[in-house]
C-alpha positions as CSV (number, residue, x, y, z in Angstrom):
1,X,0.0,0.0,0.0
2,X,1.1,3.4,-1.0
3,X,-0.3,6.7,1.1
4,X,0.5,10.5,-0.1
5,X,0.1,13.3,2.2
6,X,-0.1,16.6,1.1
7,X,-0.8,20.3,3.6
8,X,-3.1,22.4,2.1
9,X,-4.3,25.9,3.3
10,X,-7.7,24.7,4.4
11,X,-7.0,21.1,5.3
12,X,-4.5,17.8,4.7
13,X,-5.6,15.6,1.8
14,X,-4.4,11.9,2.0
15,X,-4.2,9.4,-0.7
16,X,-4.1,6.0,-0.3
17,X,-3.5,3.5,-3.1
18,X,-4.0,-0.6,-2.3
19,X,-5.2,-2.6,-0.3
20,X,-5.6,-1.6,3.3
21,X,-5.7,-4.7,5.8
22,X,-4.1,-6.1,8.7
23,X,-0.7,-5.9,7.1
24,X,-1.0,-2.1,5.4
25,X,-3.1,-0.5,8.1
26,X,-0.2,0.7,9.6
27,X,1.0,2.7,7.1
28,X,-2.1,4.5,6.9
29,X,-2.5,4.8,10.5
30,X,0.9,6.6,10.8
31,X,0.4,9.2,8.3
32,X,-3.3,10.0,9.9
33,X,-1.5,10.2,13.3
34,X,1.3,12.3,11.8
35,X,-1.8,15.1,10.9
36,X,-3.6,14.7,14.1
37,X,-0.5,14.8,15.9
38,X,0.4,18.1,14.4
39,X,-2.7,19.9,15.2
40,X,-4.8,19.2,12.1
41,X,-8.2,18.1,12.3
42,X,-9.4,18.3,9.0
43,X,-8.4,15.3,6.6
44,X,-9.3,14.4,2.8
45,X,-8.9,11.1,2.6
46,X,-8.6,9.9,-1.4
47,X,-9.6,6.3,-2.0
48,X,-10.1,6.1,-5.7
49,X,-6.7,3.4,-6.2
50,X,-8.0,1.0,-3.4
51,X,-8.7,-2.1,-4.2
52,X,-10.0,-3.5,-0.9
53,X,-10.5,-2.7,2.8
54,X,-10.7,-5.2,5.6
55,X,-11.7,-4.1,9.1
56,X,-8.9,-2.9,10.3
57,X,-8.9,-0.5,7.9
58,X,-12.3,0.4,8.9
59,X,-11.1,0.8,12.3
60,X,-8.6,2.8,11.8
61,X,-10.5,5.2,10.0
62,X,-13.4,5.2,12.4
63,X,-10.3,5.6,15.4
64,X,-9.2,9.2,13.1
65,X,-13.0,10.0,12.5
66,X,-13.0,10.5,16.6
67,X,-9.9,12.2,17.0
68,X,-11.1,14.7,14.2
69,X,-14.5,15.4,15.7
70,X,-13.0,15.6,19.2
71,X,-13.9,18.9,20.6
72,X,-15.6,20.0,17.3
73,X,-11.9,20.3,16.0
74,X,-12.9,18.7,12.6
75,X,-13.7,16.0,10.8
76,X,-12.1,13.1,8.3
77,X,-14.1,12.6,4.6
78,X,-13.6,10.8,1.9
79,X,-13.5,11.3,-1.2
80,X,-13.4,8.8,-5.1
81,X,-14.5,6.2,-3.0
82,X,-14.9,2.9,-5.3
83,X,-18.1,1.2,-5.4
84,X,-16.7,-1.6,-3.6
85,X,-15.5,0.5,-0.7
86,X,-18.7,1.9,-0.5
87,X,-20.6,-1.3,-0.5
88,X,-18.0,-2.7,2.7
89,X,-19.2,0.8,4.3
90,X,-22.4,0.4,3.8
91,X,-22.7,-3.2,5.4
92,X,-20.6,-2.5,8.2
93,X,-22.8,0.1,8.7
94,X,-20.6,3.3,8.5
95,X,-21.6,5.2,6.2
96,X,-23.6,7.8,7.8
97,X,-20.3,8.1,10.2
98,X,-18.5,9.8,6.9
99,X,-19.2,12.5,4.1
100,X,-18.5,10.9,1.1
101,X,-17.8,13.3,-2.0
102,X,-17.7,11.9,-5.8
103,X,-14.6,14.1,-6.1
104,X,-11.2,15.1,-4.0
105,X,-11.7,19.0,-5.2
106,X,-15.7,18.7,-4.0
107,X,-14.5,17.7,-0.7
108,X,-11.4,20.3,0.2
109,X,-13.9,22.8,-0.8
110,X,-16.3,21.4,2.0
111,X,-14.0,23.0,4.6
């Protein structure tokens, strides 16, 4: 798994390319904690390049979901998501936990 982060003026937009399981989740994790950790509450996460997500993936996002909206500080959405993703959000039931754009620039500009 592959994850870009990039600072911009109104928020942090991640990308993540992969598959996101047991064995990648960590990679992610780090770079969400590397934003939060720095004071940054407000995170584009990009999912158009991955191929699958397994719980822990799910996790992890719902862990950075929390630390955004801590306090009102923020908030994590995502953005390209794949059909696939979608359909493993929607039966874990998550999907109302998320905003979910169609495209990265529709969801910077939500901050």
């Amino acid at each position: 798994m592959i994850v870009e982060a990039k600072q911009l003026r109104r928020c942090d937009v991640v990308v993540a390319k992969g598959r996101i399981d047991t064995s990648t989740v960590k990679t992610l994790s780090e770079a969400l904690a590397a934003i939060t950790g720095s004071g940054r509450y407000k995170i584009v996460l990009n999912l158009k390049e991955v191929t699958f997500i397994s719980s822990a993936g799910l996790g992890e996002l719902i862990a950075t979901q929390n630390t955004c909206k801590k306090l009102l500080r923020g908030e994590l959405v995502l953005a390209e998501v794949p059909q696939r993703v979608v359909e493993v959000l929607d039966l874990a039931g998550l999907t109302p936990l998320f905003k979910i754009f169609p495209s990265e620039l529709e969801a910077v500009g939500s901050f």
